[in-house]
ZATIKE-471002 format. One line per 2 residues: number of its first residue (from 1); for each residue x, y, z of N, C-alpha, C, O. Coordinates in steps of 0.001 Angstrom, whole numbers, plus 500000, padded with zeros to 6 digits. Example, Ala and Ser with C-alpha at 12.3 -4.5 7.8 and 13.67 -1.06 7.14 Angstrom:
2
1 = 513190,494310,507800,512300,495500,507800,513200,496700,507800,514236,496681,508465 ~ 512850,497750,507080,513670,498940,507140,512900,500030,507870,513409,501138,508039
This chain:
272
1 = 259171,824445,216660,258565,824511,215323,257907,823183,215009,258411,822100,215307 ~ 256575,823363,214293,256039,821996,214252,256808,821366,212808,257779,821764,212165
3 = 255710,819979,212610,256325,819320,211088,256256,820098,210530,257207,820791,210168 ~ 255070,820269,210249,254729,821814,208636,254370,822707,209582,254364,822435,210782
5 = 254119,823587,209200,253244,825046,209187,252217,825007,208769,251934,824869,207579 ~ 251673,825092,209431,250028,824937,209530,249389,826141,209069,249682,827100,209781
7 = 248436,826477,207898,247456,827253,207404,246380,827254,207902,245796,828167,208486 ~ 245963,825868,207618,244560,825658,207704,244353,826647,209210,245258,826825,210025
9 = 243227,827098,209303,242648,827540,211034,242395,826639,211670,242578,826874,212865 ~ 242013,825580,211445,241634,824965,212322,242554,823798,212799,242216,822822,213469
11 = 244053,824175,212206,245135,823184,212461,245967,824454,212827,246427,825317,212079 ~ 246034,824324,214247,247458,825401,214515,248451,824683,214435,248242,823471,214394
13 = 249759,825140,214390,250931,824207,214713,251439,824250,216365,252495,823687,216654 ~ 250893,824720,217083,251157,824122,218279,249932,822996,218550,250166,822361,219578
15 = 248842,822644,217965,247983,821887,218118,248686,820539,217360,248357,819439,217803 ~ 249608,820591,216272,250460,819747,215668,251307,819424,216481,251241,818325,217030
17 = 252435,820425,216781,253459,820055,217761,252922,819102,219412,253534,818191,219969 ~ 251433,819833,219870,251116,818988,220896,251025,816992,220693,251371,816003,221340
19 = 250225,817352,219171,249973,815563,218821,251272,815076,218625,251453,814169,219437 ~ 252241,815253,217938,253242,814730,217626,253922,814323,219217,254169,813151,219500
21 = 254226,815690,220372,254800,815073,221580,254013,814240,222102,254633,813431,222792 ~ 252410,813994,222073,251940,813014,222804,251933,811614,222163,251397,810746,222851
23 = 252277,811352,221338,252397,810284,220345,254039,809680,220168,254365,808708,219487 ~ 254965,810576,221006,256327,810127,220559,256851,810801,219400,257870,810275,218954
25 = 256528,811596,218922,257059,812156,217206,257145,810983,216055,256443,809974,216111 ~ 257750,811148,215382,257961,810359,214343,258340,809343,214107,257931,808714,213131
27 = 259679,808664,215345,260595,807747,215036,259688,806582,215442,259702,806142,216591 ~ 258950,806122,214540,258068,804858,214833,257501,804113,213675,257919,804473,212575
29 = 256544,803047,213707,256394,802236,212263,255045,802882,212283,255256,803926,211664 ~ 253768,802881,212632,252890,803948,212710,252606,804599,212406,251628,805165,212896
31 = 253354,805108,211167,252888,806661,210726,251690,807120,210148,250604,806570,210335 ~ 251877,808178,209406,250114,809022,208266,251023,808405,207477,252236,808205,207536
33 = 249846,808063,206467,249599,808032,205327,248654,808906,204299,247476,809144,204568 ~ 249219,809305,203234,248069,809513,202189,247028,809042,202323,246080,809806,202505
35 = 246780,807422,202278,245827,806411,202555,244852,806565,203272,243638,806560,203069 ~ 245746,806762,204493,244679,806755,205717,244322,808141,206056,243796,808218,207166
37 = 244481,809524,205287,243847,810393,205514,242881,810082,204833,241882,809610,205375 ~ 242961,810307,203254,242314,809854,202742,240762,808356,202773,239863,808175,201952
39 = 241000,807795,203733,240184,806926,204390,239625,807607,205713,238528,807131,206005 ~ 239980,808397,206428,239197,808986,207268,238287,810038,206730,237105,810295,206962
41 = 239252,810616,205881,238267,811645,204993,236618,811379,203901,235730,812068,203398 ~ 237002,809985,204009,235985,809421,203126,234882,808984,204052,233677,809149,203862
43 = 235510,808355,205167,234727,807870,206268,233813,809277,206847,232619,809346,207140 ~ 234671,810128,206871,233652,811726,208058,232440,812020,206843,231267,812230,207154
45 = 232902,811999,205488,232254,812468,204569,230909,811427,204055,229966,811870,203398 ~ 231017,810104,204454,230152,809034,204565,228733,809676,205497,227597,809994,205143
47 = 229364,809675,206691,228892,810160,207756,228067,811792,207681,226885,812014,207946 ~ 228926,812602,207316,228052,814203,206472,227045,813606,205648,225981,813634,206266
49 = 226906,813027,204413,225788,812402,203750,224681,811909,204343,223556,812406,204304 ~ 225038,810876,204917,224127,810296,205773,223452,811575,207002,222264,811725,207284
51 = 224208,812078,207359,223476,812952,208008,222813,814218,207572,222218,815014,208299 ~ 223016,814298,206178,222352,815477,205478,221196,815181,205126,220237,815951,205079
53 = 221223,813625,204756,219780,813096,204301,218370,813314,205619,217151,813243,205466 ~ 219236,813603,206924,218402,812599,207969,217701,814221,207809,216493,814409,207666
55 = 218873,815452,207874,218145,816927,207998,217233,817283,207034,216100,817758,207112 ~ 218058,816910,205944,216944,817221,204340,215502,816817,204690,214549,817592,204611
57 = 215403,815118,205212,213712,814523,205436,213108,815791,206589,212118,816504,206426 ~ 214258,815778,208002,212735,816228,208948,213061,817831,209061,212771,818536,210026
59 = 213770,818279,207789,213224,820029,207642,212111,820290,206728,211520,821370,206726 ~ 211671,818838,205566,210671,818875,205516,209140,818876,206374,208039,819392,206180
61 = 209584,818234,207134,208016,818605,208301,208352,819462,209062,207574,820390,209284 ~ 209607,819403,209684,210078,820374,210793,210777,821599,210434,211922,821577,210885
63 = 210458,822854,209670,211034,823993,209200,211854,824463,209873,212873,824910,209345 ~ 211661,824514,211327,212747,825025,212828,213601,824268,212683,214574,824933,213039
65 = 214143,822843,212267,214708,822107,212357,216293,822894,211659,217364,822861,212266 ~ 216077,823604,210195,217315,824551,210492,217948,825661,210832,219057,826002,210420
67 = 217099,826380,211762,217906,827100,212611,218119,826324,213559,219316,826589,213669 ~ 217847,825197,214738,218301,824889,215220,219426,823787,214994,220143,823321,215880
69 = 219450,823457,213648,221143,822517,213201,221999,824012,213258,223139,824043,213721 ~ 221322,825238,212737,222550,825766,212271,223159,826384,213896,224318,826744,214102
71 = 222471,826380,214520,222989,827165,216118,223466,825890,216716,224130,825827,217750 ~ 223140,825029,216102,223791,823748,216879,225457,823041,216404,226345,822408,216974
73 = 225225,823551,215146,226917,823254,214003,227570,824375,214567,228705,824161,214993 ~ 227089,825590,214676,228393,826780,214860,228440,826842,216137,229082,827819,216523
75 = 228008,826177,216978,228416,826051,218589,229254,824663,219285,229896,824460,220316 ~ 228746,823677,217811,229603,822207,217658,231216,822382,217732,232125,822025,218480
77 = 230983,823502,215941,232126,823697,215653,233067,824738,216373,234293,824717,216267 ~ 232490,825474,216974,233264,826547,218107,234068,825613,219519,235206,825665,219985
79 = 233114,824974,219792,233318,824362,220669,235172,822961,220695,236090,822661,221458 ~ 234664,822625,219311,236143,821513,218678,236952,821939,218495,238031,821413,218767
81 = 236811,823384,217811,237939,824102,217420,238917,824546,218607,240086,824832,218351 ~ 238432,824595,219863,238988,825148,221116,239670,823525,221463,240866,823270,221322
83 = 238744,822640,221884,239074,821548,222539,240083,820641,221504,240448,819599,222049 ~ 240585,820820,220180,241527,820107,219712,242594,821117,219573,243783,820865,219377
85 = 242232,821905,219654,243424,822755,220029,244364,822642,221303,245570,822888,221352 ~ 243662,822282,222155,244779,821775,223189,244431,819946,223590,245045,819445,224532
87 = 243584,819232,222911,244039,817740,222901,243583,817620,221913,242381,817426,221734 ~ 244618,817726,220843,244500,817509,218949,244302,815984,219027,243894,815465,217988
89 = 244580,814954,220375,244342,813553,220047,242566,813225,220111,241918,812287,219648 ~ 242287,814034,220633,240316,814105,220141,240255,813963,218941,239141,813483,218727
91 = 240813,814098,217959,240007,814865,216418,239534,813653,216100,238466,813772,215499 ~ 239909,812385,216262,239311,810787,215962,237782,810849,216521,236876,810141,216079
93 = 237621,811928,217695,236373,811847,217602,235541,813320,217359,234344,813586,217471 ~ 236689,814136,216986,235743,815361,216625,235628,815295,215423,234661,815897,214955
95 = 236416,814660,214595,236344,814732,212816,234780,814414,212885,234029,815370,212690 ~ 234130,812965,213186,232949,812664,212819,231954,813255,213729,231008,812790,213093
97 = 231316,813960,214787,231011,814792,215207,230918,815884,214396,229806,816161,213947 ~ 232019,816678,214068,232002,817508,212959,231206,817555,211716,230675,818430,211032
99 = 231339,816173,211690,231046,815384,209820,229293,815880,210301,228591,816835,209968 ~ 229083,814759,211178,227386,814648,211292,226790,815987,211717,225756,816111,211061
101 = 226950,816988,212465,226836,818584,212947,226605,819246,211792,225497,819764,211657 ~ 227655,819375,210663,227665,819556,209377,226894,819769,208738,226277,820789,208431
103 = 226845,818048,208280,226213,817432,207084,224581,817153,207088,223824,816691,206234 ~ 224346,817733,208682,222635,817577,209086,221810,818928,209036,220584,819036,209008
105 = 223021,820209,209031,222806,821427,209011,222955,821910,207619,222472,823009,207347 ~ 223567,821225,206702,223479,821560,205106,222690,820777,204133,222545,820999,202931
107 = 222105,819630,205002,220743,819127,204742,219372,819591,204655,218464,819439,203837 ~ 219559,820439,206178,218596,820921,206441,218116,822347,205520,217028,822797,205160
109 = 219901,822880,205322,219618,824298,204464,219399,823843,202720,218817,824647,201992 ~ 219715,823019,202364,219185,822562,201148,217650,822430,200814,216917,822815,199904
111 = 217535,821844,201756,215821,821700,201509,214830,822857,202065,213646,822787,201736 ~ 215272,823930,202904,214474,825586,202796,215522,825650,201254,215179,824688,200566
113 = 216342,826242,200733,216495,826296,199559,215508,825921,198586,214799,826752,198017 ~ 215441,824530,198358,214298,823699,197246,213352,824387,197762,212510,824756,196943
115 = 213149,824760,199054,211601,825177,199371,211286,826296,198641,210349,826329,197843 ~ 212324,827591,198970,212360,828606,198354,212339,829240,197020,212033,830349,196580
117 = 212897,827822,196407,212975,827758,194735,211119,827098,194308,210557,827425,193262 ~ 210574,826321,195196,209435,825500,195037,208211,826853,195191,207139,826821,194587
119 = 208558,827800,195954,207543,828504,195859,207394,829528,194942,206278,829984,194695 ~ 208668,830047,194269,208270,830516,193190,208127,829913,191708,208318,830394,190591
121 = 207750,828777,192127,207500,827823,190979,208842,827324,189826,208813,826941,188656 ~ 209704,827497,190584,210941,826897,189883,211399,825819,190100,211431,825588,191309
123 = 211935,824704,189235,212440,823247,189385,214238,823276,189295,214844,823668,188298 ~ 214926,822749,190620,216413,822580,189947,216741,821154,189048,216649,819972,189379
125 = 217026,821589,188179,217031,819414,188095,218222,819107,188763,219366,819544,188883 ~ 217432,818082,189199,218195,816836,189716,218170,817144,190983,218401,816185,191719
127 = 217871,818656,191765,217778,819032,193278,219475,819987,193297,220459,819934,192560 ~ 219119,820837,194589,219793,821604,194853,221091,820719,195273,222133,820727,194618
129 = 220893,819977,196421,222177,818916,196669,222829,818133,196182,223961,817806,196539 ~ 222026,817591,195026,222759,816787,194008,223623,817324,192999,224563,816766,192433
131 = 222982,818987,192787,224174,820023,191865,225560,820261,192720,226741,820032,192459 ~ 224810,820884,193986,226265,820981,195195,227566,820325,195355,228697,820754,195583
133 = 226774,818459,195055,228144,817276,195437,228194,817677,194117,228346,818896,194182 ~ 228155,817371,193032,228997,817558,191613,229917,818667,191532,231031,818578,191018
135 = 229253,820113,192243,230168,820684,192192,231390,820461,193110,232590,820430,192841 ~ 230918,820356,193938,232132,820274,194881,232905,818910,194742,234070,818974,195134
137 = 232506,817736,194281,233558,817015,193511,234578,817318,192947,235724,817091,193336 ~ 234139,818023,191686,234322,818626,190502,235740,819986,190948,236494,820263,190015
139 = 235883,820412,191751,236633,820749,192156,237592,820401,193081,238579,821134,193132 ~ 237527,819317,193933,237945,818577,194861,239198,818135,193465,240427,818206,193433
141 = 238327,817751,192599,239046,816743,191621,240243,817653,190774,241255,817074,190381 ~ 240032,819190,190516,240400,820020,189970,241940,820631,190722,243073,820851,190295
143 = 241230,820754,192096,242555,821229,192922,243830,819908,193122,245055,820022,193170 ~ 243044,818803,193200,244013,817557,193424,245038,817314,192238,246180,816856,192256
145 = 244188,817807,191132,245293,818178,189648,245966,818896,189898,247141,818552,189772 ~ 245722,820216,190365,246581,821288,190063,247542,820868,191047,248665,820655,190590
147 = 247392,820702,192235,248232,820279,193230,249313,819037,192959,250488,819057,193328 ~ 248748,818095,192328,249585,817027,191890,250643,816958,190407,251723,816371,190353
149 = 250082,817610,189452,251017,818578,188580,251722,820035,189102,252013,821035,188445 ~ 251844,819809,190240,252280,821264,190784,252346,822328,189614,253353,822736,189035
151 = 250891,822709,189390,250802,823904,188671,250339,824872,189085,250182,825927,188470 ~ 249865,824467,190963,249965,825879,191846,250292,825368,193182,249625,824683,193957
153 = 251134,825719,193246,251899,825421,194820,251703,826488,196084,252023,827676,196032 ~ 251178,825893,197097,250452,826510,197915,251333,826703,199215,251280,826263,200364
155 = 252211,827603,198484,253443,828163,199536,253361,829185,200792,252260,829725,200888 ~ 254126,829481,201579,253809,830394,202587,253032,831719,202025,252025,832049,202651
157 = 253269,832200,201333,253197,833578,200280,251276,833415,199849,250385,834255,199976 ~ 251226,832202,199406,249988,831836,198903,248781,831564,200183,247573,831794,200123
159 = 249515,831042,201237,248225,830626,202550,248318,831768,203010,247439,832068,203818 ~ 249163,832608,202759,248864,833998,203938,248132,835022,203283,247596,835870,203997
161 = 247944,835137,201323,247223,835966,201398,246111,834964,200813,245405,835665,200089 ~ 245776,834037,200802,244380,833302,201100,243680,832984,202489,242600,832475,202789
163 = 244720,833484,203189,244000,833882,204821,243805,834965,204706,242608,835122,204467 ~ 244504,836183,204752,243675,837494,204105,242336,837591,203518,241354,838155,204000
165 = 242405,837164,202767,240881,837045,201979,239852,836770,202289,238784,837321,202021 ~ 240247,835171,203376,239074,834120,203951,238715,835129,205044,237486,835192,205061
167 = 239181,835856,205862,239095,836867,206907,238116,837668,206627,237189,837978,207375 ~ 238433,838249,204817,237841,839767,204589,236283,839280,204501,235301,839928,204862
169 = 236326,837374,203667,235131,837270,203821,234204,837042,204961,232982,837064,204815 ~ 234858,836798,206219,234541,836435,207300,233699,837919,207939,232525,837800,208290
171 = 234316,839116,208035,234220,839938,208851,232764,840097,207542,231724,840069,208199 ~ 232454,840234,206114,231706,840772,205325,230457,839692,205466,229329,840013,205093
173 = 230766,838261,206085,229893,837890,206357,228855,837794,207821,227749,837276,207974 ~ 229818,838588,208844,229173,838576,210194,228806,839939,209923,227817,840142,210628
175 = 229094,841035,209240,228084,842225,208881,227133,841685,208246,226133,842230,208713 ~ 226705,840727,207231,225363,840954,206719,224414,840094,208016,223196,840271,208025
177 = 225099,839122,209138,224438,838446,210205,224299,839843,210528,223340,840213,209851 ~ 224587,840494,210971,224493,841295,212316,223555,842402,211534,223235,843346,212257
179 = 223172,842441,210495,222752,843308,209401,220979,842686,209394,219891,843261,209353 ~ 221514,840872,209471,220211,840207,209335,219176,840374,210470,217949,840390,210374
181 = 219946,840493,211557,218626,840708,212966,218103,841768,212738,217087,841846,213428 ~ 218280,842854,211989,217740,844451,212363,216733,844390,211073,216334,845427,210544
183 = 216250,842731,210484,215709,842750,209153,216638,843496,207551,216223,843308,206408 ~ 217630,844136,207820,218499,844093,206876,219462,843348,205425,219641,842130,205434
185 = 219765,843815,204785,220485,842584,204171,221330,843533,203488,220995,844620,203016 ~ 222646,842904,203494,223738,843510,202258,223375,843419,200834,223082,842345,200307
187 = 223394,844552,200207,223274,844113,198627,224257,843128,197810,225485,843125,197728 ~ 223304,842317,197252,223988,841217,195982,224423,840038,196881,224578,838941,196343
189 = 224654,840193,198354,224819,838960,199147,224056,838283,199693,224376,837128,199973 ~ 223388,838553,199866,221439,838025,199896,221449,837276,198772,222067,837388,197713
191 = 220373,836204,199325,220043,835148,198524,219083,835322,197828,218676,834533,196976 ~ 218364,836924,198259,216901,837274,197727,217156,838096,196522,216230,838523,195833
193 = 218567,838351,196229,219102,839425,194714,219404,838577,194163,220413,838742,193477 ~ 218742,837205,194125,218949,835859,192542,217896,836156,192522,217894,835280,191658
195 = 216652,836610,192599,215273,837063,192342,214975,838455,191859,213835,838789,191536 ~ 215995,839253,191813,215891,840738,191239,216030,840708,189689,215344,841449,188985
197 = 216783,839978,189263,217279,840220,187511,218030,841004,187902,218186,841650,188939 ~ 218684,840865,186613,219202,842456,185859,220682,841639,186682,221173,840539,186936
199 = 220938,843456,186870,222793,842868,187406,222808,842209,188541,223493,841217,188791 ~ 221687,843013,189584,222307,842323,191103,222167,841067,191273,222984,840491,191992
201 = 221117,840346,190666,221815,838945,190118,223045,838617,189823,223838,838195,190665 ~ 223329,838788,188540,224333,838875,188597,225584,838919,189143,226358,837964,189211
203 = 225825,840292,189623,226889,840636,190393,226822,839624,191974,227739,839151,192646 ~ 225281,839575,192160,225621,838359,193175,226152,837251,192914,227057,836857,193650
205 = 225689,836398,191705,226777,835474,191363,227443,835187,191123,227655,833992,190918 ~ 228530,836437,190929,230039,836513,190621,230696,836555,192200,231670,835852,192471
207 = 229983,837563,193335,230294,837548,194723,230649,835914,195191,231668,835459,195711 ~ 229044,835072,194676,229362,833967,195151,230251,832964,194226,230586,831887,194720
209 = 230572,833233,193131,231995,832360,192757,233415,832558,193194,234397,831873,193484 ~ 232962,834182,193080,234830,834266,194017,234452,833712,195489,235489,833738,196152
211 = 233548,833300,196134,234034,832954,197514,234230,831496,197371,235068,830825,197974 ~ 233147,830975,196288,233134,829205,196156,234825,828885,195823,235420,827992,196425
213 = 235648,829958,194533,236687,829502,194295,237702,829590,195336,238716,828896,195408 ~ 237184,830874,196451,238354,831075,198097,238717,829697,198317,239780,829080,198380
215 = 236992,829296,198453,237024,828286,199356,237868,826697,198925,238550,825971,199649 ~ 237514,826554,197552,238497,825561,197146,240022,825665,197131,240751,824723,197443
217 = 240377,826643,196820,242239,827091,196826,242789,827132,198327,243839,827603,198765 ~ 241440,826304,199148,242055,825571,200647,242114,824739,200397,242866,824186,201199
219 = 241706,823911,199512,242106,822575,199625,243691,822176,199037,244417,821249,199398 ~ 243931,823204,198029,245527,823408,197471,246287,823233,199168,247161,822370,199259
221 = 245998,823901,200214,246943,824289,201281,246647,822497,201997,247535,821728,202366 ~ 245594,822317,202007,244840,821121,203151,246145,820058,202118,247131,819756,202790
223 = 246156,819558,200686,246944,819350,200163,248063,819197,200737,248259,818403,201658 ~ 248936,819978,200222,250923,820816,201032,250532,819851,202287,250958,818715,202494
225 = 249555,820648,203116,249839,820059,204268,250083,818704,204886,250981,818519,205708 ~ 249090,817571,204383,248798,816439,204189,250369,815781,203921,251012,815106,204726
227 = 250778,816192,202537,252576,816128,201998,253373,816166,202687,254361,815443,202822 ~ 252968,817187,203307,254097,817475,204332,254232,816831,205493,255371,816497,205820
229 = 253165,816534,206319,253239,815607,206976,253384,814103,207303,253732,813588,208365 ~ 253028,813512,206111,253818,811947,205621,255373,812293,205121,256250,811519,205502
231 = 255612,813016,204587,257103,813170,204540,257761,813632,205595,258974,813422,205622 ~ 257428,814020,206183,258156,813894,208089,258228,813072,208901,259025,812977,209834
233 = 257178,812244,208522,256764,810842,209102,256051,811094,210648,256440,810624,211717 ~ 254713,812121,210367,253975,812322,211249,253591,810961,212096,253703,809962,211386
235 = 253165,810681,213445,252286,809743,213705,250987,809674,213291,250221,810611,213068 ~ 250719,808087,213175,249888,807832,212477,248049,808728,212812,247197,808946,211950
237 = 247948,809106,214530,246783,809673,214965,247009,811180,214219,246050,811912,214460 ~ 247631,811566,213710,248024,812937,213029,246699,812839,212120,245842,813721,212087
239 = 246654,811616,211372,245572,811351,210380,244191,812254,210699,243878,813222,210006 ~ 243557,811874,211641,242699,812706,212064,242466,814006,212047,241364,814483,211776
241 = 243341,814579,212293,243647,815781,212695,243856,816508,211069,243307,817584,210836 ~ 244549,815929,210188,244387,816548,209039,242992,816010,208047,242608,816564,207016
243 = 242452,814909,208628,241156,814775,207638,239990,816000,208170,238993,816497,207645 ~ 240569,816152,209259,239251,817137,209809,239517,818541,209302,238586,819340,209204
245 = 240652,818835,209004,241274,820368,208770,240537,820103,207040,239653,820937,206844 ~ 240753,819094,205775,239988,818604,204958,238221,818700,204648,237578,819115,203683
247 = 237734,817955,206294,236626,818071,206259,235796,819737,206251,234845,820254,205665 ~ 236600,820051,207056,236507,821629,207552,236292,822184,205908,235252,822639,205431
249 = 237323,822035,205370,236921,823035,203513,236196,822439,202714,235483,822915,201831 ~ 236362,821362,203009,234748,820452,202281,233327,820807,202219,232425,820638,201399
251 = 233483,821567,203806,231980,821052,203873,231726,823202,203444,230730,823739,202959 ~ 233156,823912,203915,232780,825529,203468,232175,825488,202222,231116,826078,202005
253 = 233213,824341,200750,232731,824140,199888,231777,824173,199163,231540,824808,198136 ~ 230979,823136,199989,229610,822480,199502,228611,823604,200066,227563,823613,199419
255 = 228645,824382,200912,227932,825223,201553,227676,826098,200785,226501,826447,200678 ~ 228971,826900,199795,228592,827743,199089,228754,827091,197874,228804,828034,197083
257 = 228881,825946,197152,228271,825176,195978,226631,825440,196095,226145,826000,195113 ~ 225780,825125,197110,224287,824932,197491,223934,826594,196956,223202,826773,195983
259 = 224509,827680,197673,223885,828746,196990,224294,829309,195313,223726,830060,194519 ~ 225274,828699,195289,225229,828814,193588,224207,828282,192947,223537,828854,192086
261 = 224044,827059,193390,223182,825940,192460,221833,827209,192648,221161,827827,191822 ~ 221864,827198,193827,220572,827840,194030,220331,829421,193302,219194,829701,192920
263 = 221355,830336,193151,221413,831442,192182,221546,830973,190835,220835,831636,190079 ~ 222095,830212,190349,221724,829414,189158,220123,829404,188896,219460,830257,188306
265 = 219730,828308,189444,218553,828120,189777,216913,829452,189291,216016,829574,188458 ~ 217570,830241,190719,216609,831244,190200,216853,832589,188856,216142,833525,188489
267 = 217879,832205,188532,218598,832993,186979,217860,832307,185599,217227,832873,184707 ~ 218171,830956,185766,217921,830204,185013,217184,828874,184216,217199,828347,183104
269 = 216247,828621,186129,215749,827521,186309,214372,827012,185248,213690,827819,184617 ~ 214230,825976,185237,212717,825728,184870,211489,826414,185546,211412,825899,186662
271 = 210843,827011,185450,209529,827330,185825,208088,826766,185477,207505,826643,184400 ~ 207811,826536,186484,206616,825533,185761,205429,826456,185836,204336,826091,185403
């Protein structure tokens, strides 16, 4: 049995139990810290920025530029998810790998967004990405309350049916992919029913708050987990390994923060 029990997907607990035996376990001065997740987490997320900016500039000249981040992030991230799974002592270098893969591919989709909002003559203020980080702050900051007033505790009961869910959205989102090659699209999940009025607007932007809120009530678990592992007195390379399981809901976060802003946007935006 590992320290904790691992939720997150992308933290198994035999991927825990492996770091801990290759590190010696616990009985050492070395350990995680709050701190130093928290400092790696800031560091990968440094690194996502910076690399969102670099996608945001050359998807302006280069439009291909995001489909090929995005076939390049979900083959990044396929790829880490396997290989720290059996040497979880990588994640020091898959966290930032991760970060930049990311943060260059939600750069890139921000700015076709603005594009998309730019051609039907609508303005977001302040830009699509700059609404995104507020939101996803803004909740970062929200769950760290609730979590730290334990006014929702993110118990076995709670990660298993918020894995349920993250699943149902998973399988509902590789139907509207597999929906998208045949020129198809699911109703209200399309980004093109913030341009209909009326309800399916609407009802699309209620689709996309319950997934934005899925996606934060991981960070309640990324949380527990974090806890749990300085109170066991994980080794200190553990750090990694949980800033990346962190980075991982961060960046789901901000991903679907960007299409809110952006259904916002075309609901409500300026039109010039």
């Amino acid at each position: 049995m590992s320290i904790l029990s691992s939720s997150n997907p992308v933290l198994s607990d035999s991927a825990l139990d492996r770091l801990v035996s290759e590190t010696g376990g616990s009985a050492r001065s070395d350990v995680a810290t709050i701190t130093g997740v928290l400092q790696k987490t800031g560091l990968c997320t440094m690194l996502a920025v910076a690399a969102g900016a670099g996608g945001y500039m050359l998807a302006q000249t280069y439009p291909s530029v995001l489909w090929i981040s995005a076939i390049a992030s979900f083959v990044i991230s396929l790829v880490l998810f396997f290989v720290m799974m059996s040497r979880p002592h990588l994640a020091k270098i898959g966290a930032p790998v991760y970060s930049i893969a990311q943060g260059f591919f939600l750069g890139a989709f921000s700015m076709m967004l603005e594009g998309i909002l730019a051609s039907k003559g609508i303005v977001a203020m302040g830009g699509l990405a700059l609404q995104a980080f507020v939101i996803t702050g803004s909740l970062m900051a929200t769950m760290l309350a609730l979590h730290t007033f334990g006014i929702i505790k993110a118990g076995p009961r709670f990660a298993s049916i918020l894995s349920l869910v993250t699943i149902g959205i998973g399988v509902v989102y590789l139907v509207s992919f597999i929906m998208s090659l045949f020129g198809a699209s699911m109703p209200f999940l399309s980004l093109g029913s913030a341009f209909d009025g009326g309800s399916a607007a609407l009802i699309g932007l209620g689709i996309n708050a319950v997934i934005l809120i899925v996606a934060a009530l991981w960070l309640l678990v990324d949380f527990a987990q974090i806890d749990e592992a300085v109170a066991a007195g994980a080794p200190k390379s553990m750090e990694w390994m949980l800033a990346f399981g962190l980075i991982v809901t961060l960046a789901w976060i901000y991903y679907e923060a960007l299409k809110m802003a952006f259904r916002l946007a075309a609901l409500f935006g300026n039109r010039e």
